[in-house]
C-alpha positions as CSV (number, residue, x, y, z in Angstrom):
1,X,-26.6,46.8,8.9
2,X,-23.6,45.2,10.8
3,X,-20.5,46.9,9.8
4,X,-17.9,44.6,8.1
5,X,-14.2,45.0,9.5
6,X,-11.4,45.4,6.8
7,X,-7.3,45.2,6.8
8,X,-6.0,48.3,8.2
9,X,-2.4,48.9,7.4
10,X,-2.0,45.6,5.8
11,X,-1.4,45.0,2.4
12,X,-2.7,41.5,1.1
13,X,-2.7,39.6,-2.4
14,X,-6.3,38.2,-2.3
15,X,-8.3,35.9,-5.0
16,X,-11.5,36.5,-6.1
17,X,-12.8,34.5,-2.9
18,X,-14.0,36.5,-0.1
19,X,-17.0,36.1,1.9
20,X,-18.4,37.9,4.6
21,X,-20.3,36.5,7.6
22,X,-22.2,38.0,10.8
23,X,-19.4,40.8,11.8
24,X,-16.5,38.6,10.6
25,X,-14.5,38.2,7.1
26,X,-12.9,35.1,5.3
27,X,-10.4,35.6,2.3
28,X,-8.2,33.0,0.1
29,X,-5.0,34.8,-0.7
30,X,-3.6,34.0,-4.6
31,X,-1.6,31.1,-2.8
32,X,-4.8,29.5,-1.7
33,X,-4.1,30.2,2.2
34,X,-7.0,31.4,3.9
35,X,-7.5,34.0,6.2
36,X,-10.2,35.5,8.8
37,X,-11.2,38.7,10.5
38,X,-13.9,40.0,12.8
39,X,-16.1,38.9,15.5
40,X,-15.1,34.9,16.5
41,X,-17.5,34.4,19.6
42,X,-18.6,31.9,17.8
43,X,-16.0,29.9,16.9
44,X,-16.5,30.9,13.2
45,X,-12.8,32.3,12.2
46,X,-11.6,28.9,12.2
47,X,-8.8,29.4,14.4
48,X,-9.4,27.1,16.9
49,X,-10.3,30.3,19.5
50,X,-13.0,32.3,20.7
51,X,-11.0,35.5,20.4
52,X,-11.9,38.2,17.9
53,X,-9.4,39.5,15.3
54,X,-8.9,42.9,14.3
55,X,-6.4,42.2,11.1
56,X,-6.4,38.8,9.3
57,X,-4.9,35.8,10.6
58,X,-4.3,32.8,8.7
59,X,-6.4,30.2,9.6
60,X,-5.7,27.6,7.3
61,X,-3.8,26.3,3.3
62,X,-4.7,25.1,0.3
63,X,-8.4,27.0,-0.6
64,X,-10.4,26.4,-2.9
65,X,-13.3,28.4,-1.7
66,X,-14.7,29.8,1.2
67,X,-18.0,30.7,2.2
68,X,-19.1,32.5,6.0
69,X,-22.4,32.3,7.2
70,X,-23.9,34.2,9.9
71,X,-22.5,32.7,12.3
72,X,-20.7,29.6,10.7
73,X,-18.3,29.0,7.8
74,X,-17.7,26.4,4.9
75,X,-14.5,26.4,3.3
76,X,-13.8,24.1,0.1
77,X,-10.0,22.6,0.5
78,X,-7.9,22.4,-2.7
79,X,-6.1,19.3,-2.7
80,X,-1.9,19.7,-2.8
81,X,-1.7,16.0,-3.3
82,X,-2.0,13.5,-6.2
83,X,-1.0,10.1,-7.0
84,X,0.7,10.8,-10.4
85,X,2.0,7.0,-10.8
86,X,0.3,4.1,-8.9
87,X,1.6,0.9,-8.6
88,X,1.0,-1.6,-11.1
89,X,0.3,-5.5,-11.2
90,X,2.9,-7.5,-12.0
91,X,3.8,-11.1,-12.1
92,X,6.7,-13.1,-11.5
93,X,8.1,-16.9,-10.9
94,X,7.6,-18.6,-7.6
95,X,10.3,-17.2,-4.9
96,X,11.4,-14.6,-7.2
97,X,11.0,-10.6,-5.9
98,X,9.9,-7.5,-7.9
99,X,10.0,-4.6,-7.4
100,X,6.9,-1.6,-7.4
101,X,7.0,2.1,-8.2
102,X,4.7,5.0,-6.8
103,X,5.3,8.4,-8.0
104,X,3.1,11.9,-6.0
105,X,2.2,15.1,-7.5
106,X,2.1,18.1,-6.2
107,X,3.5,20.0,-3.0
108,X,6.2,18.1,-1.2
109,X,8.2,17.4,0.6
110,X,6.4,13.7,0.2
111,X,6.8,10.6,2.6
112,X,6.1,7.0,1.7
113,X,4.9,3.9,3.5
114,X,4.0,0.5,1.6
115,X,1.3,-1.5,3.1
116,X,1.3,-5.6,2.3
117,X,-2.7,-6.2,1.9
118,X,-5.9,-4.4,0.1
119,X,-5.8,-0.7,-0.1
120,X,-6.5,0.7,2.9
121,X,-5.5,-2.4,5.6
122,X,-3.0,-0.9,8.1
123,X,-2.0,-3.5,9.4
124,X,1.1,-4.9,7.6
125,X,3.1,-2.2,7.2
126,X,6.4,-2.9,5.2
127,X,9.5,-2.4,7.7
128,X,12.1,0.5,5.7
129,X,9.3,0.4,2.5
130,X,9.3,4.2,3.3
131,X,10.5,5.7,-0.8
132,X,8.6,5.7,-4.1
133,X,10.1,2.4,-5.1
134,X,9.5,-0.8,-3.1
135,X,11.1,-4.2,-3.4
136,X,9.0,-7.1,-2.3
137,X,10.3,-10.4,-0.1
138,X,10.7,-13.3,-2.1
139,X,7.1,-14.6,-2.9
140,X,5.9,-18.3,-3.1
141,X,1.8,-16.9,-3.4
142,X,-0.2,-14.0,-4.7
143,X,0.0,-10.7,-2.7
144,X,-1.2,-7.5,-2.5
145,X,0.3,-4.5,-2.0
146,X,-0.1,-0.7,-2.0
147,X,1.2,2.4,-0.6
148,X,0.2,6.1,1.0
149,X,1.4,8.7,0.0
150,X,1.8,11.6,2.8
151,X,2.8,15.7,3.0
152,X,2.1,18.1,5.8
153,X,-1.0,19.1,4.4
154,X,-2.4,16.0,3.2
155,X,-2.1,12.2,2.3
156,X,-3.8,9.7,-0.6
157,X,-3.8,6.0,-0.8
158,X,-2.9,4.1,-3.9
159,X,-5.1,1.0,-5.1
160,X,-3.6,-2.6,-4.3
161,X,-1.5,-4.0,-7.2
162,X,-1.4,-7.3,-6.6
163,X,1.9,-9.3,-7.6
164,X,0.9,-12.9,-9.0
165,X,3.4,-15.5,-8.4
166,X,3.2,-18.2,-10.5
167,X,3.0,-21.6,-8.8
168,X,5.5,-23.5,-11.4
169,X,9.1,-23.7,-9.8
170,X,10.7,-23.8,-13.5
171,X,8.8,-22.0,-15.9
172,X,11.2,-21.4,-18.7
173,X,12.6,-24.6,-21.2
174,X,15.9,-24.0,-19.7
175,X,15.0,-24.1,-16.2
176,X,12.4,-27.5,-16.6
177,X,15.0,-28.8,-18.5
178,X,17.9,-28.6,-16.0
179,X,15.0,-29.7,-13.2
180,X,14.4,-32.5,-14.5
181,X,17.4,-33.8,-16.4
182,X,16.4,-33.5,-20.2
183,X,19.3,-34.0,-21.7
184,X,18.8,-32.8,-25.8
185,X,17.1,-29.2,-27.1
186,X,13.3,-28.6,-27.2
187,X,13.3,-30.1,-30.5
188,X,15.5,-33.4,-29.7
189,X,12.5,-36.7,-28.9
190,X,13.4,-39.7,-26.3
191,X,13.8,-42.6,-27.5
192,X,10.8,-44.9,-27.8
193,X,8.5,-41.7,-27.9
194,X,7.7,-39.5,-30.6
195,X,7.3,-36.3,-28.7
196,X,9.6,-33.6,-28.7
197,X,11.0,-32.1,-25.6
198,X,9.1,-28.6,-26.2
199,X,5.8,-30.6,-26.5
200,X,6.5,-32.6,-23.1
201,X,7.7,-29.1,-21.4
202,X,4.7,-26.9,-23.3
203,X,1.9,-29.7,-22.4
204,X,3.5,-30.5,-18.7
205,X,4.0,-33.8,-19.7
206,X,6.2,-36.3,-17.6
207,X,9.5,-34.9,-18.6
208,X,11.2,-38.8,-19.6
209,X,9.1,-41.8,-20.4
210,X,6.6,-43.4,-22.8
211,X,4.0,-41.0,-23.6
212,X,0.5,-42.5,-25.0
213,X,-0.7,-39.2,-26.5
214,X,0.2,-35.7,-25.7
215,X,-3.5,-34.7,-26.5
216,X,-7.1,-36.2,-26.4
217,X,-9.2,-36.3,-29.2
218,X,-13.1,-36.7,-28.6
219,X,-15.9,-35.8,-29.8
220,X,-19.2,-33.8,-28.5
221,X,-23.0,-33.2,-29.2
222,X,-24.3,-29.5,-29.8
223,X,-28.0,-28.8,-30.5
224,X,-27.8,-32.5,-32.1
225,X,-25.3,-31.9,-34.0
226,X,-21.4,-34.3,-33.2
227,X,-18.0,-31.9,-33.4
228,X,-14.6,-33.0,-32.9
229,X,-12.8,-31.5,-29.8
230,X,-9.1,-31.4,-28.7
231,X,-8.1,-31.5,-25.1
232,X,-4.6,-30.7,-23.7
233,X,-3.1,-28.4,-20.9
234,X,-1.0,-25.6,-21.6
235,X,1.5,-24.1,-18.7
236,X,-0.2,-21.4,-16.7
237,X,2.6,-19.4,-17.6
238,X,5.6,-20.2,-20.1
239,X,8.1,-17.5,-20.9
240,X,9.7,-19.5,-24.1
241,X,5.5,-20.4,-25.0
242,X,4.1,-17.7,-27.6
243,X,0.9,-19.5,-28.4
244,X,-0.8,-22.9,-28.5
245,X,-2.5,-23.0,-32.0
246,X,-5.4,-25.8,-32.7
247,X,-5.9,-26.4,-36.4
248,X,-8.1,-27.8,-38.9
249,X,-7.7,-29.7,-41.4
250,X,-10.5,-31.9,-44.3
251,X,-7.3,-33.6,-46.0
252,X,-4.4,-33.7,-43.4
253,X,-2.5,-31.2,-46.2
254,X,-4.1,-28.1,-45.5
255,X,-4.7,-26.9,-42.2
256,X,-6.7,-24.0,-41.0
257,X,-5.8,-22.0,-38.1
258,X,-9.4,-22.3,-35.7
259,X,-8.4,-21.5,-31.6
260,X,-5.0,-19.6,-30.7
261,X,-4.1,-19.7,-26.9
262,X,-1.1,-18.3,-24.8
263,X,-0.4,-19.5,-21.6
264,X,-2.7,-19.1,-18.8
265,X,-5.7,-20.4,-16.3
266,X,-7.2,-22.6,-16.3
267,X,-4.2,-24.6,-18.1
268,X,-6.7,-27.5,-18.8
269,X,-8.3,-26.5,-22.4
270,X,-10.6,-28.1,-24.7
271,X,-10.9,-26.3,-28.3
272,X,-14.2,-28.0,-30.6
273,X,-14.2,-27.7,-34.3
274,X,-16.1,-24.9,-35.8
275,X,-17.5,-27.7,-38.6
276,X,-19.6,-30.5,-37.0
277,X,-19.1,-34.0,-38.0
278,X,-20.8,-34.9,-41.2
279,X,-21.0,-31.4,-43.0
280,X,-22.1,-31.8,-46.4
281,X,-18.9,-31.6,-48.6
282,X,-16.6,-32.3,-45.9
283,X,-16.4,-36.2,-45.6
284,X,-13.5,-36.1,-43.3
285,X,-12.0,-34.2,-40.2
286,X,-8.5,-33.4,-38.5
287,X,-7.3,-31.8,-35.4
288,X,-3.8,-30.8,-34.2
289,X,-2.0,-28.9,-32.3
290,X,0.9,-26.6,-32.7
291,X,3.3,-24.5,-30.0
292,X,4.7,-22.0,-30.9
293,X,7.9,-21.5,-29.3
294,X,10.6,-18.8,-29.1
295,X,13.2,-21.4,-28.4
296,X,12.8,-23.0,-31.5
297,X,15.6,-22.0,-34.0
């Protein structure tokens, strides 16, 4: 039986984790380094030498497990880093910055570097992005970004989180407002029109002007069967916009709530009627739309 060599003189902390190869000995101390002993003609102690060791040498950090064979050895590496906050996806108006947040767990110290592109790509590396917290250029398109997270022992790579920028220059009442003129509050109408300046802003509708109809009202067949539908385009996004609401209505007094929408893509929409034309007891049929508006007093 080949004799197993042992610390002489040396008193160690160990874990449960000790495995014994041909002639030679691997341990994982309680702070998960890991250390080797014995015969290392063939390489197996890990150390990066030939040379056999009579007491153990540390060979290496952060052990889970270890296992020697007869003339090999496996360890199992504990990781000593984690990505405890990742960045998140965020939008913003077009030109406008933000600003992204990456947080690391365990053994520091930890060093940053934010990457523009899909997790991973190298090759747009952010000049002085180097902290947990990383402020974008000013963006006129939608881009990705993510960061790696580094410490001497290790390193991990966050997923993109992509910053949408919303191609609409003025996006809040205010700012269309001021763009384009309007004189008057989202509730004040042009003359010669009878829509308000909230529906021409909510609807992107030519902001002065005659204004045939803010909406389109036509009509589709469904498994033979005619419904009313009602077609208009919201903004894409709309700060001041809380919803678009299409309602229902069989005597133009009481109306019926049937599609609510919030800004978004695609901003063309068309909602049908959940009755078709010609239901029995319901001789007659009304659309409409309502925004609803947080800069409406």
């Amino acid at each position: 039986m080949a004799q197993r060599p042992h610390p002489s003189g040396v008193i160690f902390h160990w874990r449960n984790t000790v495995s014994a190869g041909n002639n030679f000995t691997l341990y994982v101390k309680i702070d998960g380094s890991l250390w080797a002993m014995g015969d290392n003609s063939s390489g197996a102690l890990g150390d990066g030498t030939y040379n056999s060791q009579g007491t153990p040498v540390q060979v290496g950090t952060a052990m889970a497990a270890v296992f020697a064979g007869g003339f090999h050895s496996m360890s199992l590496h504990l990781p000593t880093l984690t990505l405890s906050t990742a960045p998140q996806p965020v939008s913003i108006d077009y030109g406008q910055t933000t600003t992204l947040t990456a947080a690391a767990g365990g053994s520091g110290p930890f060093a940053y570097q934010w990457y523009q592109g899909l997790g991973g790509d190298t090759s747009l590396p952010q000049t002085g992005a180097t902290h947990g917290s990383f402020t974008t250029p000013a963006l006129t398109a939608d881009t990705p970004y993510w960061v790696r997270i580094s410490n001497p022992q290790d390193s991990i790579d966050s997923p993109a989180a992509l910053v949408i920028v919303h191609s609409e220059t003025a996006t809040s009442f205010a700012a269309w407002a001021a763009a384009n003129g309007v004189s008057g509050g989202p509730d004040a109408i042009s003359p010669g029109t009878d829509v308000s300046n909230l529906l021409r802003y909510a609807l992107k509708l030519p902001a002065t002007g005659p204004i045939a109809s803010p909406t389109a009202l036509e009509t589709t067949t469904d498994a033979g069967q005619k419904y009313l539908e009602l077609a208009f385009t919201r903004k894409g996004y709309a700060p001041d916009i809380t919803a678009y609401v299409v309602e229902a209505s069989n005597d133009l007094s009481h109306w019926t709530p049937i599609a609510t929408l919030a800004p978004g893509l695609p901003e063309a929409q068309v909602v049908r009627d959940t009755l078709p034309i010609g239901t029995p007891g319901v001789p007659l049929r009304f659309l409409r739309l309502q925004v609803v508006s947080s800069v409406l007093p």
